[in-house]
C-alpha positions in Angstrom: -35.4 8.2 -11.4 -34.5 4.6 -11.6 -36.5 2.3 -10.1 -35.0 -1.5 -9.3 -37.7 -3.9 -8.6 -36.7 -5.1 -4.6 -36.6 -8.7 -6.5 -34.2 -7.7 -8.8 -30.9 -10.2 -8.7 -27.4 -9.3 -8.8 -25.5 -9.3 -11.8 -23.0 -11.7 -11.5 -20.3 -9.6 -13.7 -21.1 -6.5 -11.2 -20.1 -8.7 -8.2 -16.8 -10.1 -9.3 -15.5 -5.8 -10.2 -17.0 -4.6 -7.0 -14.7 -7.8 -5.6 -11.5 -6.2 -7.2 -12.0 -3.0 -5.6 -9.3 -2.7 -2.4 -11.2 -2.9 0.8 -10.3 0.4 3.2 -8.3 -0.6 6.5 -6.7 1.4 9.0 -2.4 0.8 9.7 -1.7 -2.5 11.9 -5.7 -3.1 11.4 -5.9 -7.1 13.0 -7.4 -8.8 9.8 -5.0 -10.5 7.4 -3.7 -9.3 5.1 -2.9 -6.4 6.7 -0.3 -3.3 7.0 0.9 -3.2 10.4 3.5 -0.7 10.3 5.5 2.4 7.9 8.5 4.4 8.6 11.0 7.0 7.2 14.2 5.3 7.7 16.7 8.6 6.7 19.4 6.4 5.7 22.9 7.9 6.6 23.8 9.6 3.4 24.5 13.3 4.0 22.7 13.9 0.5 19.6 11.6 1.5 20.2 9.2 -1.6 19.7 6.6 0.6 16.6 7.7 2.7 13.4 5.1 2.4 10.2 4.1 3.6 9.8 0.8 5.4 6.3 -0.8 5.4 5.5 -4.3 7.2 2.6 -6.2 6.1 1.2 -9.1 7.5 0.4 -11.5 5.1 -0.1 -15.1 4.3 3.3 -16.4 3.3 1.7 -19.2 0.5 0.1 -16.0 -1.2 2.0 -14.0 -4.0 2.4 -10.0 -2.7 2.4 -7.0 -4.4 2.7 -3.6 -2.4 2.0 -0.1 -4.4 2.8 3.6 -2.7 1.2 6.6 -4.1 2.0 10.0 -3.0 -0.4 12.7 -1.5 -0.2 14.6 -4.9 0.7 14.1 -8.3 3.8 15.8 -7.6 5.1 12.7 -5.7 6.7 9.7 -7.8 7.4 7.1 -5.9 9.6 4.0 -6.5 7.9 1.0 -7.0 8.7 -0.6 -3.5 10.7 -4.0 -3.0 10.4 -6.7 -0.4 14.1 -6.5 1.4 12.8 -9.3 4.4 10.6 -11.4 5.6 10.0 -12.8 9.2 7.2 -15.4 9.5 4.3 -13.8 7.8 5.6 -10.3 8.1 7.1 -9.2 5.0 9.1 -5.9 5.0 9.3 -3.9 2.0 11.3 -0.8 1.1 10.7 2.3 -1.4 13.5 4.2 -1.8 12.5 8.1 -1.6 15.5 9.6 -4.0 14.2 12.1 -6.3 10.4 11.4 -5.2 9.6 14.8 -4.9 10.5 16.8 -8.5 13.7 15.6 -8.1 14.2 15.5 -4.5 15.4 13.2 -1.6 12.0 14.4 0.8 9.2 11.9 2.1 5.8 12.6 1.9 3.4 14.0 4.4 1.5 10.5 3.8 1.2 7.9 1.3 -1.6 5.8 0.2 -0.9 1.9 0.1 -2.1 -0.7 -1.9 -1.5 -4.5 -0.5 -2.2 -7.3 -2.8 -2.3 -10.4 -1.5 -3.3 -13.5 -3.8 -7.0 -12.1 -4.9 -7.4 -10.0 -1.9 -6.4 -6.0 -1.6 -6.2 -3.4 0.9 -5.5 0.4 1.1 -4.3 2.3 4.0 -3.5 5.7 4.0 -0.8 6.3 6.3 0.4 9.5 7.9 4.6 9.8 7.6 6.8 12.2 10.1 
């Protein structure tokens, strides 16, 4: 057993990784930044080439953003997703779901998203239709 005197600082190096590490949130969650909202938008392709997911963050619009989807398995490889609009501090970005699921057009049963905004991050897990 490990015993840490109850005067014992904080290394400072500890601190600044625990920093790094996303903080957990719940979709549309009031804090900024935030993920407010995903969707399967089915496109209209009879093939399904052009089916995506549609996430909308709410974000500080002088911050650089970067948005990451993983897939419920390792099965799933998702696009890396692109910002298609932005309205105020709501960006919306797309990832396109062709051949995300070995090889097919299918959305998964949920992803997991990563938000990073300037030197702040977030995951949700979101449940998909």
């Amino acid at each position: 057993m490990l015993d840490v005197p109850k005067d014992a600082s904080e290394e400072p190096a500890l601190k600044d990784v625990l920093a790094r590490i996303p903080a957990l949130r719940k979709l549309g969650d009031k804090d900024v930044p935030a993920i407010v909202s995903a969707s399967i938008d089915r496109g209209k392709a009879p093939d399904g080439t052009d089916a995506q997911i549609l996430v909308t963050v709410n974000a500080s619009s002088a911050v650089p953003l970067d948005l990451f989807a993983e897939g419920p398995t390792e099965e799933w490889t998702l696009a890396l997703p692109k910002r298609v609009e932005r309205t105020g501090n709501y960006p919306v970005f797309s990832i396109p779901l062709e051949g995300a699921r070995l090889g097919k057009n299918e959305a998964p049963p949920r992803v997991r998203l990563t938000l990073i905004a300037g030197l702040e991050a977030i995951e949700v897990e979101v449940p998909l239709d």
